[in-house]
N, C-alpha and C positions, 0 to 999 in steps of 0.2 A: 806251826811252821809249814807243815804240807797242806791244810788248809789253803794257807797264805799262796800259795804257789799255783794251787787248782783256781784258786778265784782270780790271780793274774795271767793262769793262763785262758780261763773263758774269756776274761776282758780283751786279752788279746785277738784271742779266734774272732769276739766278735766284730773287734775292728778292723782288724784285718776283712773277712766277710762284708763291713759295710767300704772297706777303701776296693775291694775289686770290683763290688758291684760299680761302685761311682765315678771312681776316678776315671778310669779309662774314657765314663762319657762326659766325665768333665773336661778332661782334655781334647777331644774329640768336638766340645759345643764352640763354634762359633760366634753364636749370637747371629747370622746373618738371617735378613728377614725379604722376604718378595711382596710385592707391590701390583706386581702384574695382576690385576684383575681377571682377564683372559682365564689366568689358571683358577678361576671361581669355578668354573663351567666346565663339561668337557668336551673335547673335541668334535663330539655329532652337532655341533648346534651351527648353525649359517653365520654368524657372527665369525665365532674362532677357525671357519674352515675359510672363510674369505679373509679372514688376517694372516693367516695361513699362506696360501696361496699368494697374496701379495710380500710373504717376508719370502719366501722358497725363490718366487721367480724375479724379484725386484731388489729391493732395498728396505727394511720391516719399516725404515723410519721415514720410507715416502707417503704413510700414510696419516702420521704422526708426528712432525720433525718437531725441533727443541727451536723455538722463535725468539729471537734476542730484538727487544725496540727498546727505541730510544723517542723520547719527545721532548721538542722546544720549546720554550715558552716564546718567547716577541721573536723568533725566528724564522726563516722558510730555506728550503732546503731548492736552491733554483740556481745556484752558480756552479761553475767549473771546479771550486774549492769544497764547496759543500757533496758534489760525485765524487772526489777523489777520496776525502773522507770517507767513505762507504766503500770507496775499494777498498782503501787500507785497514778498514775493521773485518771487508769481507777478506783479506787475503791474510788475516794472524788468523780469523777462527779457522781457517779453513788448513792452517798449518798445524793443529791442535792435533795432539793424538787419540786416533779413534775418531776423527769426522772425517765422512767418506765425501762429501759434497755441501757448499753455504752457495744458496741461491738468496742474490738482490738485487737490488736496481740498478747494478753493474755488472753481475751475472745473473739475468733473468732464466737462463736455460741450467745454472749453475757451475756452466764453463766459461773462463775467461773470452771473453770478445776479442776475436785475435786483434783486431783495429787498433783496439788498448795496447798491445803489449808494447813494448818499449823494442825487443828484439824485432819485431813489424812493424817498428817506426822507424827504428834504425835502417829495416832493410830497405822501404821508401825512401828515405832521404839518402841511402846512399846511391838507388838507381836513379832519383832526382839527379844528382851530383853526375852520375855518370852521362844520364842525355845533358846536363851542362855543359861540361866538358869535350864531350861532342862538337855542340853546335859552336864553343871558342873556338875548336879547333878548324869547324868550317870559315867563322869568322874571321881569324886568324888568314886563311888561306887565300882570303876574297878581300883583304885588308893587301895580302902581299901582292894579288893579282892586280887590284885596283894603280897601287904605288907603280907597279911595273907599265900598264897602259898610260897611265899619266905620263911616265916619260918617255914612252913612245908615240905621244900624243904632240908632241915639240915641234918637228915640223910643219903638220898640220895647224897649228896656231900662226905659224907663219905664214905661210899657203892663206891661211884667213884674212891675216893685216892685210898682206896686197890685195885680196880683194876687198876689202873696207877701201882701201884707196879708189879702186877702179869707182865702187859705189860714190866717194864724193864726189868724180870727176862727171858722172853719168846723172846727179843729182841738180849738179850746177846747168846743164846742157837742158835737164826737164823744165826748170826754172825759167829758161830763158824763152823756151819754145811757148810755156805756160803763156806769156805777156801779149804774144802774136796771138794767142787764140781767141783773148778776149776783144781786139779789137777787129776782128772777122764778126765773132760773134754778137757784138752791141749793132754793126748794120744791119744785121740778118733781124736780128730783133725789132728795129725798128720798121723795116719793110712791113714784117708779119703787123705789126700793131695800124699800120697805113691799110693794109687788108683787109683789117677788122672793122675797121671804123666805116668803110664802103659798104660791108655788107651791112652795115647796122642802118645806114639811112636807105639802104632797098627796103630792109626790114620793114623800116617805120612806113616808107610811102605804100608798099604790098597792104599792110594792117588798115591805112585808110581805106585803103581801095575796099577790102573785104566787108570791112564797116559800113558804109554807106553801100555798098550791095546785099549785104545784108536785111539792113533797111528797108532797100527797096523791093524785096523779096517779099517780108516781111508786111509791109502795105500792098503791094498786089495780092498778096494772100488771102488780107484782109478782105479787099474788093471784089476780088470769087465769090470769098463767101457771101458777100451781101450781095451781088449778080443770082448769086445760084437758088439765094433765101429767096429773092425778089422771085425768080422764075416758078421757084415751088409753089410760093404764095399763088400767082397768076395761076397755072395749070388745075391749082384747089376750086377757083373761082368759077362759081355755078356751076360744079359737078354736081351737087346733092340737088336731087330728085323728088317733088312731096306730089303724091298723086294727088288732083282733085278733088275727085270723089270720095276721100280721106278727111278733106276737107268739109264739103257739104255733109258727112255724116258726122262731121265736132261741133257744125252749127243746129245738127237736127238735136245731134243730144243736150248742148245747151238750151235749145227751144225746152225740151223736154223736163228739163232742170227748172228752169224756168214756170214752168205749166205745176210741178210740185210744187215748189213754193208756194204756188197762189193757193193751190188746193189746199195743202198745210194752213196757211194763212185762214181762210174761209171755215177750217174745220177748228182752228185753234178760238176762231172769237165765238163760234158758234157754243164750243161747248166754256167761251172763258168770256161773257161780254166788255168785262173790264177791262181786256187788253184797248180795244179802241181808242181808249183814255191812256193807256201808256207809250210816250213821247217815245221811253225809248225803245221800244217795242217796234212800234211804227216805224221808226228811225233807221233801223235796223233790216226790217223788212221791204221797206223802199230802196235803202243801199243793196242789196242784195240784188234785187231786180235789175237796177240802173248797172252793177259790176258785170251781168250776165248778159247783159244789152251792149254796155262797149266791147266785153270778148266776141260778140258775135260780130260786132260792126267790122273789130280788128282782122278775123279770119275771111271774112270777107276782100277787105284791103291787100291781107296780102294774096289771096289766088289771084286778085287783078294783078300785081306787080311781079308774081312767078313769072308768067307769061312773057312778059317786057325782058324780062334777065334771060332766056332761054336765048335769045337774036343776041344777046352782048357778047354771049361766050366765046360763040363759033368768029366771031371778030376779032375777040382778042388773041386767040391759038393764032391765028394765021398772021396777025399785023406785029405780036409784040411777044411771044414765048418763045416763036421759032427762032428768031434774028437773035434774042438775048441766047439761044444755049448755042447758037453759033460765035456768039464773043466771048462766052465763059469757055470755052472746047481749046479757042485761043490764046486766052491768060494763061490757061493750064498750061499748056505747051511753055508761053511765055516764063513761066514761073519755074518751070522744070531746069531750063536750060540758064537761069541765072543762079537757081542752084547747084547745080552744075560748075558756073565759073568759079563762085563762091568756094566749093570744094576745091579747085583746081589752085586756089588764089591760098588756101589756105595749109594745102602739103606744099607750094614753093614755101611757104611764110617759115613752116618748121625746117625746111631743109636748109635756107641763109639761116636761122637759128642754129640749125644742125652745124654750119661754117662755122659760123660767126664764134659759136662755141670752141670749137677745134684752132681757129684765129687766136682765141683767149688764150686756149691753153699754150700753147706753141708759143706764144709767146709769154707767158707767164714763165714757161720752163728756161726758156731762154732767158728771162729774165733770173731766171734761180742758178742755172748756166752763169750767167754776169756776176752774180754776186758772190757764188763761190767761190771763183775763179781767183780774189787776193785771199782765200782760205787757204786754195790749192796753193797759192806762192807761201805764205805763210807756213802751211805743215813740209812744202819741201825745203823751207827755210830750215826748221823742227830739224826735219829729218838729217838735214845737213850737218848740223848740229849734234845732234844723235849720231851719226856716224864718226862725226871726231872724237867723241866721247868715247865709241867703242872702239875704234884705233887706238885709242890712251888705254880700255879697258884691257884690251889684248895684248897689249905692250905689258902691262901688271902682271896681269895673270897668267904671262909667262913664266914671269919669277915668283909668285906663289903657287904655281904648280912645284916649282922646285922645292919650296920649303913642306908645300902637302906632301912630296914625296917621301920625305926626309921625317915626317911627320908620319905618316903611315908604316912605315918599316918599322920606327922608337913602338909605334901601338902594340904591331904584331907581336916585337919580341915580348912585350909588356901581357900580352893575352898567353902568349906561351908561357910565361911566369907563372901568370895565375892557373893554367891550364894543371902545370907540374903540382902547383900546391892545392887543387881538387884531387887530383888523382891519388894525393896522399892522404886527406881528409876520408875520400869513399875509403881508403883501408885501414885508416883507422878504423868508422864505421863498421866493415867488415867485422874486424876483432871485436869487438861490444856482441857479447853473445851471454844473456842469462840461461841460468839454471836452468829446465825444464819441469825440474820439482819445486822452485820458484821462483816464478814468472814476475818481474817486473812491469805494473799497468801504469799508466799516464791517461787521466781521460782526455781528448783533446774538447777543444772550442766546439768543433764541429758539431760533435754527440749531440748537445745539448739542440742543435735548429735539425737533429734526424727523427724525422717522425716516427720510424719503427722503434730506435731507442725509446723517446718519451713514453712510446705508448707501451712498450716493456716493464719503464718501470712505476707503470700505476697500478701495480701490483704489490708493491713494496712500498708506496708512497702513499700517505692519506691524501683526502681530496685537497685540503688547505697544505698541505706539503709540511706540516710541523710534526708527524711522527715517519718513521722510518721502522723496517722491523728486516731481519736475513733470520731465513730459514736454514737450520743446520741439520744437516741430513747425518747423521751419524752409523759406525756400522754395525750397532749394538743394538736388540730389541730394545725399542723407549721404555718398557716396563721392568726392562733386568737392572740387576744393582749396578752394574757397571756404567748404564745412561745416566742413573740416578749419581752414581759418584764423579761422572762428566758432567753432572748441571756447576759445581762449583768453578769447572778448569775452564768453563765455555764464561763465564761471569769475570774471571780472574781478567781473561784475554780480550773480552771485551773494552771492559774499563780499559785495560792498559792500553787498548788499540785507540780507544778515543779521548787518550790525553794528546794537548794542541792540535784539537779538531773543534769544528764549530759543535760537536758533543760532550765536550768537556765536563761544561757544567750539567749534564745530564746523566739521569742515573738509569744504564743497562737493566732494562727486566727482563727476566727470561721466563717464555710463555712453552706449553705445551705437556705431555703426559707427565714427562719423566721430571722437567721443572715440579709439577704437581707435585707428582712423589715425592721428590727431594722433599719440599716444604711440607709436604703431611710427615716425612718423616723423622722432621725436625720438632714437629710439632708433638707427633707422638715418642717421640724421644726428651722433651721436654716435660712429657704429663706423665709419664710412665715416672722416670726418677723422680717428678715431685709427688707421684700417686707409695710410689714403695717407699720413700722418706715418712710422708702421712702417715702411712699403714702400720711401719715397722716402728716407729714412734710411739703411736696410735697403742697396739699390741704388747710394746716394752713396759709401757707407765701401765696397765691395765694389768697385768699378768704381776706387775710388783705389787699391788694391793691388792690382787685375788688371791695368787702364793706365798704370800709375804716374804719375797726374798728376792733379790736383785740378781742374783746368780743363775734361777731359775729361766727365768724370762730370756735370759743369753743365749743360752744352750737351745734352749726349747725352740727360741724364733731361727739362731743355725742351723738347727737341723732341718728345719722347714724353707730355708734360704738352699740348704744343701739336697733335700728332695726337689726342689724347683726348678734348679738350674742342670742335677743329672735326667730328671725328667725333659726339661727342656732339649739337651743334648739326644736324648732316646729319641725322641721326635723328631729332633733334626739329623738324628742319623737315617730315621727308615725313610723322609721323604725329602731328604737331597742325596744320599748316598743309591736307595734303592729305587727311587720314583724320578732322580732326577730332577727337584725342583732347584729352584735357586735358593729357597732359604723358607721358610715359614712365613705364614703369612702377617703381617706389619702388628695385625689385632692380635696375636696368638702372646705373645709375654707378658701383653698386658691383662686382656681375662684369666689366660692362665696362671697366674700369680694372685690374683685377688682371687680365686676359689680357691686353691691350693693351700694360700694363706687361710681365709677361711676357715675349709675344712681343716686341715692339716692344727690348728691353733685349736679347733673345738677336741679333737681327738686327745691333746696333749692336756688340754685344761682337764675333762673326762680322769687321766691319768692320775695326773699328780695332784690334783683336787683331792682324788681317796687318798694317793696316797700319804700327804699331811693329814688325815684321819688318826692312821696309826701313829701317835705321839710317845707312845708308852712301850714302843718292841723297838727292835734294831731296825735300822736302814735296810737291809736285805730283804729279811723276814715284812719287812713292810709293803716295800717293792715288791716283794713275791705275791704277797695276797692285795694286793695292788692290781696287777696284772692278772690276778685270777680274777676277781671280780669285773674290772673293767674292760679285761680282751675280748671278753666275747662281744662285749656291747658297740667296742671299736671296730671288730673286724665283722660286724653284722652291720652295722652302719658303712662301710666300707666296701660291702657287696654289694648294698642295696645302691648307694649311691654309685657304684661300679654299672650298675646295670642301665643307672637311668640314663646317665653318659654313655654306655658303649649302643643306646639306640640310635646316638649320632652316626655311628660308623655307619650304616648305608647311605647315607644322604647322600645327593650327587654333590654338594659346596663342598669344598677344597677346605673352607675354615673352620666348619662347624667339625669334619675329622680330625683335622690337626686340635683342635681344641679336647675333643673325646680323647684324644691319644695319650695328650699333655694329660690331662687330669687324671685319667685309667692309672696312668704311671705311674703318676704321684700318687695315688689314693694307696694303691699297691703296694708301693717301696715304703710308704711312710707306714703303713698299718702293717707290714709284714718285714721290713728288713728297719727302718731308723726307729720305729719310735719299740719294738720288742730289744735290738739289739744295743743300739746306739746311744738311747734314752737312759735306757740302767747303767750302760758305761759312765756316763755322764756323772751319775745320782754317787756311784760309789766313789767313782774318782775325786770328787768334792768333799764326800762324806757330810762331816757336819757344817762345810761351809755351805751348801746348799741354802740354808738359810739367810744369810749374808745379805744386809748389817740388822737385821732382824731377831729378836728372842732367840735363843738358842733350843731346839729340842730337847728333853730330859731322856734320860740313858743313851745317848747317842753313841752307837757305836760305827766300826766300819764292818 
């Protein structure tokens, strides 16, 4: 019985010993994991000191933001419907909790356009309303002034009729005087045209005259010149000079011409006797002679008849060149002086031209004078007419001045009506006043033909206008958990922002770090729980056909489930509690668990492998020399692999410590606190179910 008592109270102690060690960091583990890459590295590197620096002085998610697009298929994003949509998706995310700013193609700077706002639209159209209202109220006034002139405009329209009277009486009187003037005028015309007709037959007799004096001008001219030819000829006659002796020496050199031939002739038969016989030889040489015998006869001839010519000359100067250039001296003069008339005959000609023209016209006007003159009766006919007409007019519109009076006053008060009901309009307007935390936007017509808008929002807009994308500026580092667990609330409000929008049928993707994250850590949150299902699976069916016992594999993989997860917690307490991180890093549960498992499973196999050896002692006694033979080998193994892990710790990476840490711990608790203490709890508390549904041990006791 006091046995019994000392062996429930070791049991006790040492669960007790393994619930203080654990519990506390069981409760204590959150599970929470960091993503921030940043914290791979540490803070001396140019990377995390300009992330830095941009999260301290800015916003950490301006250099990062969380990007929500959407794309169209057969659509383009280019109407007045398709911007308002993109406000009203940029104005719910930007309502989200924890975004500090959604910049898009309708807040390019990430602040609302005040143009947009509905409370600056209202405040325009109610100062519209109010210059309306204004200028009724001038219209209004110039309406009343108008109606009030018009009816002091009454006796003056009177004042008018009578003189409309005076006009037809003074119309009648033009009329009559008109009919006397054309019959002054048709004698005056006819004179002028008796004027004209005079000068024209001077005209024509003056033109003969110049004509035939011209003529005659004209053949005197002629007969100068053949007087003057004649005389030049005469004065030529026997001037040229031929000396004599010029003469007798053309007959010596003919002699002499002469005298060679013969010689030639005498020396040619001498050295040629044939020629004598030749006709034409001889022919030739007698023509030669005989042509040099009449030149000389001719030169002769004429020195006789020079001589005779010399007496003719001095004859004819004196009896017939002198008298002829005295009658050519006279024509000239003669011929001067009928050119002369000629001229004088020919500026009267243009000057009766010069009348006779002025005759035409004067009388052509008058003739235009004549004709006008039943136009002139005719338009004061018109006019007569026209003035009865406006004596009828004036009579009228004496009494529709009275009804425009009557009519302009009903206007006025009719503007004053409308005037009362703008001035209540601008205060309704007035009242219309949104929230300033939010802002109501309207994109107008306009936006869309403003070139700096479009050109703002091609920033947000693909080139083909079918994707769209808002950056959300949030106020959380993009790598902390909190951005990561905003990637689902910025999707939620998305979607919900663009049902009945032309994005309807389009599905929100959200681009950027923290997006990232989310989805890796979705992803490793899916491989992880189907990696430890595998695993623990894996180790359950393996351990029941190595120990032959299904109770065994339970216990053993709990405790190794329960070294994982206070190990787990030890490491997330010393680097979020003391270092300040936000959680361990994303990889750190899941390597840590597959070596922990691992190791932690070989250590236990190690165990309870001997100890199903001893078949034939007690359970205690088997357990004890169990643990004498195989502790040393577990916690020699347990060192060494302590050691190779704790060369992690200096490494500057953030993961490969937290990894050393996790494992260190586990190796530790499990080879020094679960599997000495925890493990033989386990063994006795079962006793001979350990086995279980397997053989049962022989002498089994507890």
């Amino acid at each position: 019985m006091e046995n019994c008592r000392i062996v429930f109270l070791v049991k006790t102690i040492c669960f007790l010993a393994d619930c203080i060690i654990t519990v506390p960091l069981l409760i204590s583990y959150n599970g929470d994991k960091s993503y921030d890459s940043l914290d791979e590295i540490g803070d001396d590197y140019g990377s995390k000191i300009g992330f830095n620096w941009i999260a301290d002085s800015f916003n950490p998610s301006q250099t990062m933001p969380m990007t929500v697009v959407y794309q169209l298929e057969d659509e383009k994003i280019d109407s007045v419907a398709d911007f308002q949509a993109i406000a009203t998706i940029t104005k719910e995310l930007a309502e989200q909790g924890g975004v500090n700013q959604v910049r898009s193609a309708t807040r390019p700077a990430g602040d609302v356009i005040p143009d947009f706002l509905v409370d600056e639209q209202t405040n325009q159209l109610a100062s519209g309303i109010g210059q309306s209202t204004d200028g009724i109220e001038e219209i209004e006034k110039g309406l009343r002034d108008a109606a009030s002139q018009l009816k002091d405009a009454t006796p003056q329209l009177d004042e008018a009729q009578s003189g409309v009277d005076q006009l037809l009486q003074g119309t009648e009187e033009a009329k009559s005087g008109v009919g006397g003037l054309r019959t002054a005028l048709t004698e005056i015309q006819q004179g002028i045209e008796s004027g004209s007709k005079g000068a024209g037959e001077i005209k024509s007799n003056l033109q003969t005259i110049k004509v035939n004096l011209d003529q005659t001008v004209s053949a005197n001219k002629q007969l100068l010149e053949g007087y003057e030819g004649i005389a030049k000829g005469l004065k030529g006659f026997g001037t040229g000079e031929i000396d004599a002796a010029q003469l007798d020496t053309m007959v010596e050199t003919l002699e002499g011409s002469k005298q060679a031939i013969t010689t030639m002739h005498q020396l040619a038969i001498q050295s040629n006797p044939q020629l004598q016989k030749d006709e034409r030889y001889i022919k030739a040489h007698e023509g030669s002679i005989q042509s040099i015998n009449g030149v000389i006869a001719g030169v002769q001839e004429m020195k006789k008849q020079l001589s005779q010519l010399s007496d003719a000359q001095t004859q004819l100067e004196q009896q017939v060149i002198a008298p002829l250039d005295q009658l050519n001296s006279g024509l000239q003069e003669s011929i001067s002086g009928q050119e002369q008339l000629a001229s004088g005959i020919g500026e009267l000609i243009k000057a009766i031209e010069q009348l006779q023209a002025g005759l035409n016209q004067a009388a052509d006007g008058q003739a235009q004078v004549n004709n006008n003159i039943p136009s002139l009766q005719e338009g004061l006919s018109q006019l007569y007419g026209g003035q009865e007409k406006l004596k009828t007019a004036f009579h009228d519109m004496q009494g529709q001045l009275d009804e425009l009076t009557g009519g302009l006053t009903d206007a006025s008060d009719g503007l004053q009506e409308i005037d009362n009901g703008l001035t209540e309009v601008k205060g309704y307007l007035g009242e219309i006043n949104t929230k300033d935390s939010n802002p109501v936007v309207i994109i107008p017509e306009q936006a869309l033909d403003n070139e700096d808008f479009m050109e703002g929002t091609e920033l947000y807009l693909s080139e083909d206008k079918s994707i769209v994308k808002f950056d959300v500026l949030i106020d959380q580092n993009p790598y902390s958990t909190e951005a990561i667990h905003m990637v689902d609330q910025i999707k939620e409000a998305a979607d919900r922002a663009s049902n009945n929008t032309i994005f309807a049928d389009s599905q929100a993707h959200i681009g950027g770090v923290s997006s990232l994250n989310n989805d890796l850590q979705n992803v490793s949150n899916e491989d992880y729980s189907r990696t430890v299902a595998i695993m623990l699976s894996g180790l359950f069916i393996m351990l029941i056909f190595l120990l032959r016992s299904a109770i065994m594999p339970i216990y053993l993989i709990g405790s190794l489930i329960l070294t994982y997860f206070t190990s787990m917690g030890f490491a997330e307490l010393i680097f979020t509690q003391i270092f300040e991180y936000d959680g361990l890093t994303w990889a750190i549960p899941f390597f840590s668990f597959v070596m922990l498992m691992a190791l932690g499973i070989d250590y236990s196999i190690f165990l309870m492998d001997r100890f199903n050896e001893y078949k034939e002692i007690q359970i205690k006694e088997a357990l004890i020399h169990s643990m004498k033979k195989m502790g040393t080998v577990v916690i020699s193994a347990a060192i060494i692999l302590g050691g190779t892990f704790g060369a992690m710790l200096p490494s500057g990476v953030l993961s490969l410590l937290q990894v050393a840490t996790v494992v260190l711990t586990g190796l530790f608790l499990y080879a020094f606190i679960v599997l000495p203490l925890l493990i033989p709890v386990m063994v006795r508390l079962f006793g001979k179910h350990n086995w279980w549904p397997f053989k049962k041990r022989m002498n089994q006791q507890k």
